[in-house]
N, C-alpha and C positions, 0 to 999 in steps of 0.2 A: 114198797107198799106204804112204808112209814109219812115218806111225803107224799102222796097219793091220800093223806087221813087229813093231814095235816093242809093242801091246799082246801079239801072239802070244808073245815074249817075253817079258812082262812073267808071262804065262795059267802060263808052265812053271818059275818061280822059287817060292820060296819067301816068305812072308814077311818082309821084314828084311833081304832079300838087294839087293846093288847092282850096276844094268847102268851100263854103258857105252855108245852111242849114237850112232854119225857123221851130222849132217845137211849137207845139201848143199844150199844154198841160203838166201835168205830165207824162202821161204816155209815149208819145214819148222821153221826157227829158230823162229818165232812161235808156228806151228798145234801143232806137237807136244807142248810143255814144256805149251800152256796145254790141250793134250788129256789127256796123263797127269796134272795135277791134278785136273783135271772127276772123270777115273776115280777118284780118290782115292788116288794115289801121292805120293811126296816127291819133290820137283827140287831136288836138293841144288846142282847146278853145269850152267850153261851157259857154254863158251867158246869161242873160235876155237881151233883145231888149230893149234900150234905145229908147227912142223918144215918141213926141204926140202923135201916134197912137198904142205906146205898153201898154198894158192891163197889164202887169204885168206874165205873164202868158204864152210869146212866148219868145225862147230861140233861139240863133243864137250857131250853132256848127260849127266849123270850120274843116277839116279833110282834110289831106295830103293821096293822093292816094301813095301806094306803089306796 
């Protein structure tokens, strides 16, 4: 479902344009980033979410629509 949000996103940017991304969990960490390359985008940054309220466990991707 996670990337199922996250292409819908991707459908209403423009070209060149860069999202932001919260995933939660491992399993989103993996499936997503290697799902918007398939689609042919850029993953410029995956990382764990710094701050008091990250659990260790939420990852912020970053991705340049193309």
């Amino acid at each position: 479902m996670t990337f199922v949000k996250t292409k819908l996103l991707l459908e209403r940017m423009a070209p060149g344009e860069i999202a932001e991304v919260r995933l939660k969990g491992a399993e989103p960490r993996d499936n997503v980033p290697r799902s918007v390359r398939d689609h042919g985008h850029e993953v410029l940054a995956l990382e764990v979410e710094a701050g008091a309220e990250s659990d260790g466990e939420t990852y912020l991707l970053r991705i340049r629509k193309r």
